[in-house]
Backbone of each chain as nested JSON, in Angstrom:
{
  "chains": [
    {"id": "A", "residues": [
      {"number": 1, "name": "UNK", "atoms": {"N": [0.833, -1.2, 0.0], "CA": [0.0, 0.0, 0.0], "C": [0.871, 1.254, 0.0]}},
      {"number": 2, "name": "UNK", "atoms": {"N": [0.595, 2.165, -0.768], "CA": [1.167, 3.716, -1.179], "C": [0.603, 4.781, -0.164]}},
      {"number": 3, "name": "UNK", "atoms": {"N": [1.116, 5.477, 0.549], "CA": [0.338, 6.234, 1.09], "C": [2.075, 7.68, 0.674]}},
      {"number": 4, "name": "UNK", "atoms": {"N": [1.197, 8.748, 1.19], "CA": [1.499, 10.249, 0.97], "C": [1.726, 10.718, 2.232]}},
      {"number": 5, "name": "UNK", "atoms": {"N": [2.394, 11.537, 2.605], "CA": [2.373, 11.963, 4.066], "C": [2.753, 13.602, 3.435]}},
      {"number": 6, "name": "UNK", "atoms": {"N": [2.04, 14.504, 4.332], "CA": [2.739, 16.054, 3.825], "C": [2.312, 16.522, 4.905]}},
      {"number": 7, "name": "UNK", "atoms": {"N": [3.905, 17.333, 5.38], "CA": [3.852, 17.937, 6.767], "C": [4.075, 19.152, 6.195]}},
      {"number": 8, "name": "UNK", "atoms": {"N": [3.233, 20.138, 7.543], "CA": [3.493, 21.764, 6.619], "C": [3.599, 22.327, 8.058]}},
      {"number": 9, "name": "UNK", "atoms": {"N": [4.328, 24.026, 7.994], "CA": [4.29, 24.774, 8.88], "C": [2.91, 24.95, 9.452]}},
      {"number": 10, "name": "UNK", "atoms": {"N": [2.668, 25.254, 10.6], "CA": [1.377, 25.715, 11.045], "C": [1.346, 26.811, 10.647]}},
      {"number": 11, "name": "UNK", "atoms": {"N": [0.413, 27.619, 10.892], "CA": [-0.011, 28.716, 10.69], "C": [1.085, 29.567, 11.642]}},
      {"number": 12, "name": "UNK", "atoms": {"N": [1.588, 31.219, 11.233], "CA": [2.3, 31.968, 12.475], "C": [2.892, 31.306, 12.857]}},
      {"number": 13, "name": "UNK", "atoms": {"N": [3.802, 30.086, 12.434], "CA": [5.162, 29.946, 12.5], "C": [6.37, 30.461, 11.432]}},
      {"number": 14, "name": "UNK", "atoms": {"N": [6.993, 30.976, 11.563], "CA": [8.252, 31.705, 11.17], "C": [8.864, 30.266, 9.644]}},
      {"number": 15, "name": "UNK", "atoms": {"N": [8.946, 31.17, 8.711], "CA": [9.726, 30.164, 7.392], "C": [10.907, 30.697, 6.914]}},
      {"number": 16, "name": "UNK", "atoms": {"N": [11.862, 30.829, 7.764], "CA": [12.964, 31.506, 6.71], "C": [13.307, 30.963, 5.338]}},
      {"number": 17, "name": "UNK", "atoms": {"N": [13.001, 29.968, 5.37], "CA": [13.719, 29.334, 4.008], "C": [12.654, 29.407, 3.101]}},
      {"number": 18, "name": "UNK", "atoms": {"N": [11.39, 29.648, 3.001], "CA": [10.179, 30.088, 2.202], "C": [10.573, 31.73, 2.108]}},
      {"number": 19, "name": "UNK", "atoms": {"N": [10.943, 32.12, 3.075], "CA": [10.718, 33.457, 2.636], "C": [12.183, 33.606, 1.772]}},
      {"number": 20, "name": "UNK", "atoms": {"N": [13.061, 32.872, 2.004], "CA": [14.703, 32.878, 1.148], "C": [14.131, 32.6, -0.877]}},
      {"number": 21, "name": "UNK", "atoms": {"N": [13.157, 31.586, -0.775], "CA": [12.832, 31.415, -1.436], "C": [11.943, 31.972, -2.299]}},
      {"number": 22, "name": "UNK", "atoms": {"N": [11.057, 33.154, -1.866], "CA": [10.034, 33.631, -2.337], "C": [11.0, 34.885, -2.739]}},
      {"number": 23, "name": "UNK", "atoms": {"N": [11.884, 35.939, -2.41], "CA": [13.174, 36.1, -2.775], "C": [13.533, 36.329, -3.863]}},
      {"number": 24, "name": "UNK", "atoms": {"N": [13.98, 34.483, -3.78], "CA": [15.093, 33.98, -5.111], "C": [14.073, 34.292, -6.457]}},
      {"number": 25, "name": "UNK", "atoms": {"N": [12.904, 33.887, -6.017], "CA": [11.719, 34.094, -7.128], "C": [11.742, 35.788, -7.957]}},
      {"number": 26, "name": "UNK", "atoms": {"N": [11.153, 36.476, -6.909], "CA": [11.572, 37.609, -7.159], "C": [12.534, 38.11, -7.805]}},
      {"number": 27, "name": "UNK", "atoms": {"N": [13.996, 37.822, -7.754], "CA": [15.345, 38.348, -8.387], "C": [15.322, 37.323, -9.698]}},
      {"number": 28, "name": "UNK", "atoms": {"N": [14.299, 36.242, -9.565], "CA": [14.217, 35.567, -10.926], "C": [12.73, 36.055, -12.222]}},
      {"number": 29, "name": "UNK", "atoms": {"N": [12.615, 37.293, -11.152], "CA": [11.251, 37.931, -12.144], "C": [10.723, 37.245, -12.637]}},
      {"number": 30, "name": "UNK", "atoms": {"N": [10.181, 36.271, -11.36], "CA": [8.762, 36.026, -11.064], "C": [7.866, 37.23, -10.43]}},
      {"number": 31, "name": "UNK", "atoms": {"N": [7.178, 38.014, -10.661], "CA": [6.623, 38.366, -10.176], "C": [4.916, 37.889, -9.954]}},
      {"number": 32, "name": "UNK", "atoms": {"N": [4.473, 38.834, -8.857], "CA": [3.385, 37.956, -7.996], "C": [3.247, 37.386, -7.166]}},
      {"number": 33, "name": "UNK", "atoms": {"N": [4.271, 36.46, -6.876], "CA": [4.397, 35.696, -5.737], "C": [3.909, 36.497, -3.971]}},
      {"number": 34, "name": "UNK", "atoms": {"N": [2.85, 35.918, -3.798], "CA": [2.666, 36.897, -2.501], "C": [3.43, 35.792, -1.23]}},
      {"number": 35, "name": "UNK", "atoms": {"N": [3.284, 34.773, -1.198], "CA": [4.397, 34.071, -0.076], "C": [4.321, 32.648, -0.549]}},
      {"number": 36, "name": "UNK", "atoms": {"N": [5.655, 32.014, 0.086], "CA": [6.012, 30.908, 0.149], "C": [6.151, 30.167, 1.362]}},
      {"number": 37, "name": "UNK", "atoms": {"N": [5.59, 28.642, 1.455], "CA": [6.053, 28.47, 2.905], "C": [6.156, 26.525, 2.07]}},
      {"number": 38, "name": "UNK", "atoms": {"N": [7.418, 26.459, 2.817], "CA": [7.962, 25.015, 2.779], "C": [7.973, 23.867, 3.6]}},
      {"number": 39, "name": "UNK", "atoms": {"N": [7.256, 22.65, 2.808], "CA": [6.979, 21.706, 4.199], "C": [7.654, 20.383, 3.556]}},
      {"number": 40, "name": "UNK", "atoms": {"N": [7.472, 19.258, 3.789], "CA": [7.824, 17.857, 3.736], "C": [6.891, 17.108, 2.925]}},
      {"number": 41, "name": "UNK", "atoms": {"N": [7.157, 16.553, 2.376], "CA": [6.253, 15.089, 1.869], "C": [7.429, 13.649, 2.022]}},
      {"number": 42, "name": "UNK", "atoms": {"N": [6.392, 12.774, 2.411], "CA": [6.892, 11.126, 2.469], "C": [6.273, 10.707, 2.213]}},
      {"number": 43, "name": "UNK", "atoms": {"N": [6.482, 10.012, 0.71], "CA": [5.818, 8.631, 0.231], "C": [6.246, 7.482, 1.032]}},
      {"number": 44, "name": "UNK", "atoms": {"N": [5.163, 7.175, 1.402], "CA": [5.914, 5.439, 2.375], "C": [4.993, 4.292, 1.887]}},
      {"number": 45, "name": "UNK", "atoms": {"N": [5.972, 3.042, 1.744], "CA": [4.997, 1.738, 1.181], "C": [5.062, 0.907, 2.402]}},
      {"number": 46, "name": "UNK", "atoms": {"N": [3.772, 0.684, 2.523], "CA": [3.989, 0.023, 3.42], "C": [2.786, -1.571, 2.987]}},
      {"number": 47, "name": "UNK", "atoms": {"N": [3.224, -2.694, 4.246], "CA": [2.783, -3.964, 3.583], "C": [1.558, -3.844, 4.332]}},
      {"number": 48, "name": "UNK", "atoms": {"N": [0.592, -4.881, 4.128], "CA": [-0.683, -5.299, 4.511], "C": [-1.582, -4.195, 3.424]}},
      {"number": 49, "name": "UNK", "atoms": {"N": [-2.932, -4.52, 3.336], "CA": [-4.124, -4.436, 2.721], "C": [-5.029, -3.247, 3.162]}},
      {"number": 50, "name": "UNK", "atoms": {"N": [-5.142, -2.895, 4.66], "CA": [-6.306, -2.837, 5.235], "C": [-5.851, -1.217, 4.976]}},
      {"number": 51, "name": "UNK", "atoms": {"N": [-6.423, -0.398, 4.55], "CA": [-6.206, 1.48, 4.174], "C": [-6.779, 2.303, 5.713]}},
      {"number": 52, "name": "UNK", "atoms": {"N": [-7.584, 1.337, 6.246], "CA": [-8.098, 2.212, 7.828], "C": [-7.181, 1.775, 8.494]}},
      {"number": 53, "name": "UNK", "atoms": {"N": [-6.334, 0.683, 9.103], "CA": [-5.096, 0.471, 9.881], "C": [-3.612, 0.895, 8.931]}},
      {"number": 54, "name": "UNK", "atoms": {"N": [-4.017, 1.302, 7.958], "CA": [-2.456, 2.096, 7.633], "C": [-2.572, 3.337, 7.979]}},
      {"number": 55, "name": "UNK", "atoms": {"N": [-3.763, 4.177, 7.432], "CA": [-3.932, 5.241, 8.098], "C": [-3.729, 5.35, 9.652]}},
      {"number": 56, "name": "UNK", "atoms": {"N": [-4.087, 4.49, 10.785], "CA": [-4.17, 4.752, 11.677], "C": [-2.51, 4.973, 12.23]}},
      {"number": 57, "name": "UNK", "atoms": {"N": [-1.815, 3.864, 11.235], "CA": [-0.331, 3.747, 11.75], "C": [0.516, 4.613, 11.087]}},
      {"number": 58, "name": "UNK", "atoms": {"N": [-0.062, 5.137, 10.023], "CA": [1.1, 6.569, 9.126], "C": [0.933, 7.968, 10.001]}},
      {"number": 59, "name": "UNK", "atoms": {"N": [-0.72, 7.599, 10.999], "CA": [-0.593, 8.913, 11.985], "C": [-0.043, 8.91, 13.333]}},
      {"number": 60, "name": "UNK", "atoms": {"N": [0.252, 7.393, 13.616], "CA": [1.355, 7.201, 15.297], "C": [2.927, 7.611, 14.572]}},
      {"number": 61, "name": "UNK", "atoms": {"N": [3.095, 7.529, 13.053], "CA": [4.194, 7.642, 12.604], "C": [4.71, 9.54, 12.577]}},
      {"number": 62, "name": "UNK", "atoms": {"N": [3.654, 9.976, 12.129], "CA": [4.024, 11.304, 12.619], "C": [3.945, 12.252, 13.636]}},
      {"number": 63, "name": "UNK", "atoms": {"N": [3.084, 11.387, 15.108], "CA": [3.067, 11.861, 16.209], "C": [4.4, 11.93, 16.627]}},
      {"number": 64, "name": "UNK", "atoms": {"N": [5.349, 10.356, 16.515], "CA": [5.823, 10.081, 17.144], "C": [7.363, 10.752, 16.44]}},
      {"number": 65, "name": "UNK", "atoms": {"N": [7.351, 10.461, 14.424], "CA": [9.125, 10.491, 13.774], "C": [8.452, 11.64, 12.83]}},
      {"number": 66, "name": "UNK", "atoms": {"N": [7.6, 11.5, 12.416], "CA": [7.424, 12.726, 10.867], "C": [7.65, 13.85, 10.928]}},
      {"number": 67, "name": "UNK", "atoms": {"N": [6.606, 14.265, 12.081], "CA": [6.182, 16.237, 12.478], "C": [6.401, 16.635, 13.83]}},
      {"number": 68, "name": "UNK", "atoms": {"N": [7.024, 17.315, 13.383], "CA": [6.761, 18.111, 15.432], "C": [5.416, 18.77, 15.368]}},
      {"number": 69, "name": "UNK", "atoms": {"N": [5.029, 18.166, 16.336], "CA": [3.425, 18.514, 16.439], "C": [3.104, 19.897, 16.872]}},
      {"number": 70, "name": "UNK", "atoms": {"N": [4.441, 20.36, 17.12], "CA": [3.756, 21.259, 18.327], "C": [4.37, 22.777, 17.056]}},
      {"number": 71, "name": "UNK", "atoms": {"N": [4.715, 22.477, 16.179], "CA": [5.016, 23.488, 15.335], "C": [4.301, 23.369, 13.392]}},
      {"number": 72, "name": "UNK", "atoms": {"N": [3.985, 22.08, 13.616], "CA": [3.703, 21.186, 12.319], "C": [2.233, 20.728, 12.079]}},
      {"number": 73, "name": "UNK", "atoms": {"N": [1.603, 20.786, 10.814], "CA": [0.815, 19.718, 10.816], "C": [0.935, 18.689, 10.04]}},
      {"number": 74, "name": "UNK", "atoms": {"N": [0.253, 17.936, 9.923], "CA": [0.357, 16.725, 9.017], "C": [-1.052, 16.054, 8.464]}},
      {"number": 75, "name": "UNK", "atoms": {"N": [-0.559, 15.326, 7.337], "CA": [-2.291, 15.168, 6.543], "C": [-1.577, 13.705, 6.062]}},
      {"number": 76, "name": "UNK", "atoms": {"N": [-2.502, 12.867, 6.105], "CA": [-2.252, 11.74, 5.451], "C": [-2.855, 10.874, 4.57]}},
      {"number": 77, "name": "UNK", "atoms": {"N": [-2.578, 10.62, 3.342], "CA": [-3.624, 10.196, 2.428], "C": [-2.889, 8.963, 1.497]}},
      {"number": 78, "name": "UNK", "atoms": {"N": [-4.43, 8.017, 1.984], "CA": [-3.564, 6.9, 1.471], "C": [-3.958, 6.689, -0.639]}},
      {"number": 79, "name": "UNK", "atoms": {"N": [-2.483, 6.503, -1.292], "CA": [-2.268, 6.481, -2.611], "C": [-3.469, 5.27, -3.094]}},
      {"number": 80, "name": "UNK", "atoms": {"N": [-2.563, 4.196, -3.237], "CA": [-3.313, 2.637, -3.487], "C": [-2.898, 1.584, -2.342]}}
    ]},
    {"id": "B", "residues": [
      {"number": 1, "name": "UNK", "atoms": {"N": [-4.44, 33.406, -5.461], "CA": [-4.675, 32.031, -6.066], "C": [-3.631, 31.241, -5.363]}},
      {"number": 2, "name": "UNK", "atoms": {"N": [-4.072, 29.945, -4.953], "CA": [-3.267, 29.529, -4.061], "C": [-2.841, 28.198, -4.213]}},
      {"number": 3, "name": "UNK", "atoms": {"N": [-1.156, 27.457, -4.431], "CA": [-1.175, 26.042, -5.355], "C": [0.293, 25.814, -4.412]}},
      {"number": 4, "name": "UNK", "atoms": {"N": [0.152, 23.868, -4.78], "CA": [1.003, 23.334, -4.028], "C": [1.72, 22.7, -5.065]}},
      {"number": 5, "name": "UNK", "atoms": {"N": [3.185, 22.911, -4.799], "CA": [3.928, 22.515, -5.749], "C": [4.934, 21.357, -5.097]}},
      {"number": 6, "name": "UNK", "atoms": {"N": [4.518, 20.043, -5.968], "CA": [5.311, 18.78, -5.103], "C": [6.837, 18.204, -5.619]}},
      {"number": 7, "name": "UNK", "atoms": {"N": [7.253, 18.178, -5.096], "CA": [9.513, 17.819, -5.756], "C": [9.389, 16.983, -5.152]}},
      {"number": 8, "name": "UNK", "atoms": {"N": [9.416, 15.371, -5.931], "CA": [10.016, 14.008, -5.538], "C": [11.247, 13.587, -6.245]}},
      {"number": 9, "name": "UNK", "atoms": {"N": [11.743, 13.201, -5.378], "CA": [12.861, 12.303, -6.347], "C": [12.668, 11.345, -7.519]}},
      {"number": 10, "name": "UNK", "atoms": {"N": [13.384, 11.461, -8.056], "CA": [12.71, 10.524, -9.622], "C": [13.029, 8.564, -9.029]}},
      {"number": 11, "name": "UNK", "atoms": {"N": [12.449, 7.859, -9.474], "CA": [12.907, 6.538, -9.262], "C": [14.606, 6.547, -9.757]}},
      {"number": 12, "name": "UNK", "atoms": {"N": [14.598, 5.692, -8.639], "CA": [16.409, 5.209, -9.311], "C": [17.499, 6.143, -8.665]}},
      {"number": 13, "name": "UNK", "atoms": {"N": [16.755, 7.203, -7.894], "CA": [17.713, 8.283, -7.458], "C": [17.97, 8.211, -5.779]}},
      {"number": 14, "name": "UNK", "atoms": {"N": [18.974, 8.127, -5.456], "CA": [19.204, 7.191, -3.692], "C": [18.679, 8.218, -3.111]}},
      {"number": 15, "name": "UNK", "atoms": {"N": [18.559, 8.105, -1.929], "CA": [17.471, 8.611, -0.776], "C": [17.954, 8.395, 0.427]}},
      {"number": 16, "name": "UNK", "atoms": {"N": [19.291, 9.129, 0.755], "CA": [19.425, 8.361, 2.294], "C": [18.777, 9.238, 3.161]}},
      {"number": 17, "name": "UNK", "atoms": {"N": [18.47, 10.279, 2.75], "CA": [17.528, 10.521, 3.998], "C": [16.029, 9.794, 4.601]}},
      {"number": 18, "name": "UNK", "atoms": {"N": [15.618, 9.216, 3.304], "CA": [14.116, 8.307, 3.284], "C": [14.634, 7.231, 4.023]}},
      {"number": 19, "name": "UNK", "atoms": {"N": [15.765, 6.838, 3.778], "CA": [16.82, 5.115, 4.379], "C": [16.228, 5.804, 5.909]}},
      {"number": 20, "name": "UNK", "atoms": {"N": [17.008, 7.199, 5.911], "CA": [16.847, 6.469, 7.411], "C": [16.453, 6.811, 8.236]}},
      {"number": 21, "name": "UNK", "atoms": {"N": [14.978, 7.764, 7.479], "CA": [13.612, 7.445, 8.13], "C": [12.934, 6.269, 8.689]}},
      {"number": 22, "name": "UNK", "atoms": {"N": [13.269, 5.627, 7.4], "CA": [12.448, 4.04, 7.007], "C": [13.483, 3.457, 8.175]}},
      {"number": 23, "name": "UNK", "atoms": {"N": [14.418, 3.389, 8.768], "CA": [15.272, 2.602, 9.463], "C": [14.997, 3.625, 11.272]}},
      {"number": 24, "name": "UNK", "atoms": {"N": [14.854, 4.306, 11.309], "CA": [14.23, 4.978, 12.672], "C": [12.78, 4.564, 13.212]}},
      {"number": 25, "name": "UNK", "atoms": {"N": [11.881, 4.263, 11.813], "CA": [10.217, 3.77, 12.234], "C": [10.447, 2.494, 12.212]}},
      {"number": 26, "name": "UNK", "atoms": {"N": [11.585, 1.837, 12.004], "CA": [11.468, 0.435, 12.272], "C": [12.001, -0.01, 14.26]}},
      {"number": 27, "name": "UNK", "atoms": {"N": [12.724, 1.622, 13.738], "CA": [13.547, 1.098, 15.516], "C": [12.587, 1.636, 16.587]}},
      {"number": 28, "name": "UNK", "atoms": {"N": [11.694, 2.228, 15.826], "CA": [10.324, 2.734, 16.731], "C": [9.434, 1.834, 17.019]}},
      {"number": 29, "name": "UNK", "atoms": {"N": [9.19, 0.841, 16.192], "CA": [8.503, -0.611, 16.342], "C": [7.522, -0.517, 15.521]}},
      {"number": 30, "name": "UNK", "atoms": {"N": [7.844, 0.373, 14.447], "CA": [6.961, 0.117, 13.118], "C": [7.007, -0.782, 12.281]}},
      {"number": 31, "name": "UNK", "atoms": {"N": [6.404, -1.884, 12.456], "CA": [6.506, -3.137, 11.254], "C": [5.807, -2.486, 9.85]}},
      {"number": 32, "name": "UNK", "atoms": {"N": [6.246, -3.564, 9.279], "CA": [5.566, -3.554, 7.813], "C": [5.782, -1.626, 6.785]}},
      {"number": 33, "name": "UNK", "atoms": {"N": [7.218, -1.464, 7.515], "CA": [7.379, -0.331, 6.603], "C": [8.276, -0.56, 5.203]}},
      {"number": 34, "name": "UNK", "atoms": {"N": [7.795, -0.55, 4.033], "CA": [8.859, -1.048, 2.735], "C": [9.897, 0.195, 1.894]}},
      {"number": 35, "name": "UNK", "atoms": {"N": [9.231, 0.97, 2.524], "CA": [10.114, 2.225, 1.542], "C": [9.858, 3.439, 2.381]}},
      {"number": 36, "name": "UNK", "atoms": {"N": [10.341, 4.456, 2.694], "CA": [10.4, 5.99, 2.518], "C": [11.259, 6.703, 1.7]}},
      {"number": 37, "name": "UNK", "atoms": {"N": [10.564, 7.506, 1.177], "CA": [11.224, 8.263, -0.219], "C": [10.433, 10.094, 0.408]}},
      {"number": 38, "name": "UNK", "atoms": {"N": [11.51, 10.729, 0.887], "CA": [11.39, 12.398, 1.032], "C": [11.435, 13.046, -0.085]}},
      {"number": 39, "name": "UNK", "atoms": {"N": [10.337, 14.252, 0.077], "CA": [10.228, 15.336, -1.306], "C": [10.163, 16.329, -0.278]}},
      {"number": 40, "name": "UNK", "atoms": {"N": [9.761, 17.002, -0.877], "CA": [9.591, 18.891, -0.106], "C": [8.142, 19.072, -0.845]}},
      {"number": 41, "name": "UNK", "atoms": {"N": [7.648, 20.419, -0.532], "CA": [6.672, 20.442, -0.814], "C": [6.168, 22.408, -0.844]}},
      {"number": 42, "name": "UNK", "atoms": {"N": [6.299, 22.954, -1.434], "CA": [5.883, 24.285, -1.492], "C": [4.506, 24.846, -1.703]}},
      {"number": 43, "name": "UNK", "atoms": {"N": [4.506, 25.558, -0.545], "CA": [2.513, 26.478, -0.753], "C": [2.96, 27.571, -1.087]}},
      {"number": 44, "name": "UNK", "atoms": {"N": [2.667, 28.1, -2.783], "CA": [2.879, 28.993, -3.326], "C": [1.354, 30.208, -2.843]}},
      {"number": 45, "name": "UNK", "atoms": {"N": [1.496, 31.408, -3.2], "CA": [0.477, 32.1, -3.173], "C": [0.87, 32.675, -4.284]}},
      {"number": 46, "name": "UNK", "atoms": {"N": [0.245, 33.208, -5.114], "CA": [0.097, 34.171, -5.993], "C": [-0.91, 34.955, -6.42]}},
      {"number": 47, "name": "UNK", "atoms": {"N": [-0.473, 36.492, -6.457], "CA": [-1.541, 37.371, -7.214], "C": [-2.112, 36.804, -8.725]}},
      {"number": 48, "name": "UNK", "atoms": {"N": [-3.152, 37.749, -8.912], "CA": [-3.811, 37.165, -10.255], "C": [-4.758, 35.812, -10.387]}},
      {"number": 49, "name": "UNK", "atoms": {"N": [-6.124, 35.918, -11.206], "CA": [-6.774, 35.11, -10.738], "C": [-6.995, 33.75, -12.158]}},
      {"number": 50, "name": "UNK", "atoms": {"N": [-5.81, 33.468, -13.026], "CA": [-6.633, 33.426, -14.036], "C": [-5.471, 31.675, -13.946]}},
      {"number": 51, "name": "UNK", "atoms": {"N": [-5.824, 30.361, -13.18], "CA": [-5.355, 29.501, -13.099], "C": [-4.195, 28.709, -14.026]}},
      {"number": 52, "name": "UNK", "atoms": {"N": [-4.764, 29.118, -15.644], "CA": [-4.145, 28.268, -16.386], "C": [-2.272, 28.937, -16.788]}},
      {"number": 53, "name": "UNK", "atoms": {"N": [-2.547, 30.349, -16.291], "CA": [-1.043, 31.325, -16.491], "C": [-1.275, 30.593, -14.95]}},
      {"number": 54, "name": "UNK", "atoms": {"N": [-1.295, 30.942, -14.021], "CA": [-0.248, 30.363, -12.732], "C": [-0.132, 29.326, -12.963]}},
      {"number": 55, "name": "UNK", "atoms": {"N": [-0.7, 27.996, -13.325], "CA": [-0.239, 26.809, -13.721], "C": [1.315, 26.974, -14.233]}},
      {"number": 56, "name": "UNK", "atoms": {"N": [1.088, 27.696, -15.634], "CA": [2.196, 27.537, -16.665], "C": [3.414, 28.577, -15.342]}},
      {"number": 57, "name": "UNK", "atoms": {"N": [3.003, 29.769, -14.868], "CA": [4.092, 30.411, -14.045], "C": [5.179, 29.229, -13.447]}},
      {"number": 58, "name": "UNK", "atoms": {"N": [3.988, 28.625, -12.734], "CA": [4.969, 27.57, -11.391], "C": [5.235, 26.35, -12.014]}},
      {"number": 59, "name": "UNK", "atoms": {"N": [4.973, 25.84, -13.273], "CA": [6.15, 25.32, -13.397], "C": [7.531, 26.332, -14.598]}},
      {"number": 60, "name": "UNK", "atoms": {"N": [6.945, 26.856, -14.616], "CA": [8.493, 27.865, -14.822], "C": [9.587, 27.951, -13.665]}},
      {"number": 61, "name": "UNK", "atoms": {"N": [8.67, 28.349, -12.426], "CA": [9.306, 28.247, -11.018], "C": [9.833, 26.66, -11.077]}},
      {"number": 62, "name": "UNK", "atoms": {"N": [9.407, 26.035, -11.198], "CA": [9.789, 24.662, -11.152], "C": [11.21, 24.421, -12.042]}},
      {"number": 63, "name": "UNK", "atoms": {"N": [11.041, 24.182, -13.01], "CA": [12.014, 24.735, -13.816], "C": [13.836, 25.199, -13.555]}},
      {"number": 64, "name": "UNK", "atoms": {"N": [12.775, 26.547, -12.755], "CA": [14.388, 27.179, -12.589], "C": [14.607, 27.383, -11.095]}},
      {"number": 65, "name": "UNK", "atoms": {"N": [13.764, 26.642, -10.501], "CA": [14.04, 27.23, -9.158], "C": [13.69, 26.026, -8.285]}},
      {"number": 66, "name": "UNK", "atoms": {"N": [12.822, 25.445, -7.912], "CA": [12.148, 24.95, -6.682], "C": [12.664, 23.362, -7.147]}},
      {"number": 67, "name": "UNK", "atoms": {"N": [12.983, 23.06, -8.611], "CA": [13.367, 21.521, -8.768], "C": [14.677, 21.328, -9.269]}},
      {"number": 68, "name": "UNK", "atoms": {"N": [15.299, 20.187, -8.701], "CA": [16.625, 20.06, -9.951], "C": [16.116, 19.164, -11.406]}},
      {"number": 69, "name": "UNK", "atoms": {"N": [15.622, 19.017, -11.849], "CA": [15.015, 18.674, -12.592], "C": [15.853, 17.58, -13.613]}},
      {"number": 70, "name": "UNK", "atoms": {"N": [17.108, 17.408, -13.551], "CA": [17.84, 16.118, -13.307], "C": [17.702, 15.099, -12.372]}},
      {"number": 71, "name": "UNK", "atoms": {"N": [17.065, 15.258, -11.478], "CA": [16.724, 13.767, -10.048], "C": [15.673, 14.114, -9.423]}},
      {"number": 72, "name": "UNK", "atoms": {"N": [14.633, 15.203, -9.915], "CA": [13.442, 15.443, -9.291], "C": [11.995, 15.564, -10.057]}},
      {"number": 73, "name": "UNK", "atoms": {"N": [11.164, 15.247, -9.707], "CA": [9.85, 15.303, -10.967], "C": [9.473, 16.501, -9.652]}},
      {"number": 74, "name": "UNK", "atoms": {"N": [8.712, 16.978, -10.395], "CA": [7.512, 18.256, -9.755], "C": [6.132, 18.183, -10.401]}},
      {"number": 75, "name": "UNK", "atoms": {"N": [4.955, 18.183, -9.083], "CA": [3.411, 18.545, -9.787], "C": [2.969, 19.511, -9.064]}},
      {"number": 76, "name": "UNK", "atoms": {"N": [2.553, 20.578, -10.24], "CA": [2.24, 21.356, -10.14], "C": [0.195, 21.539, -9.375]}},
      {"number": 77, "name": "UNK", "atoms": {"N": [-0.314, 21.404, -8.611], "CA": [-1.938, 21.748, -8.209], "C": [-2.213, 23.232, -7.557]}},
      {"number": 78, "name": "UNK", "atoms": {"N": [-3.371, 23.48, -8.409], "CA": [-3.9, 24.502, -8.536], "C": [-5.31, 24.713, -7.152]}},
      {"number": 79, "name": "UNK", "atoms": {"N": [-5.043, 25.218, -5.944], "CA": [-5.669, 24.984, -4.386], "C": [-7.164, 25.871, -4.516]}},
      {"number": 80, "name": "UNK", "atoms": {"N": [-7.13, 26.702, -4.941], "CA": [-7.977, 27.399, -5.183], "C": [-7.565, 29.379, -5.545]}}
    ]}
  ]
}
């Protein structure tokens, strides 16, 4: 089974490296860009069938190794 | 207008940072994990409301900026 994992800043947490990036955009005349903010994705395969007990275990996976919870969120969606 | 722009590694391209994810959720007592593979993941904002030019914009951004595009695929979604 395929699942997706994407961790993002919370809200009013600080991105230097989005804002480094939104920037680089700029001096690359892009214009428009009103902000950037940079997060994580993990594709993970994992074995067994059942899509409600992978879900349940791709979200002890980012309580515990993916996201800091306490700055992060996380969304998890299973592929196939 | 607001879109998420996804950078994975292409197949075939090593991943030790996914290694040793995938090797930390095992020492966490995660069974049945077969792969982790890390991307990044950017929440663009942009002025202007007309989807199919920000489409074509970000992957321009893609392009020249947000992918190496030698060991990375990028998809471009359009959030609202």
């Amino acid at each position: 089974m395929k699942a997706r994992v994407i961790v993002t800043l919370k809200n009013g947490v600080l991105d230097p490296q989005g804002q480094a990036i939104e920037g680089s955009l700029e001096g690359l005349g892009f214009a428009g860009v009103q902000s950037v903010r940079q997060g994580k994705v993990f594709d993970v395969e994992l074995s067994g069938a059942d899509s409600v007990t992978a879900k349940a275990e791709l979200e002890r996976m980012c309580e515990k190794l993916l996201a800091n919870t306490v700055i992060e969120n996380y969304a998890v969606e299973i592929i196939d």
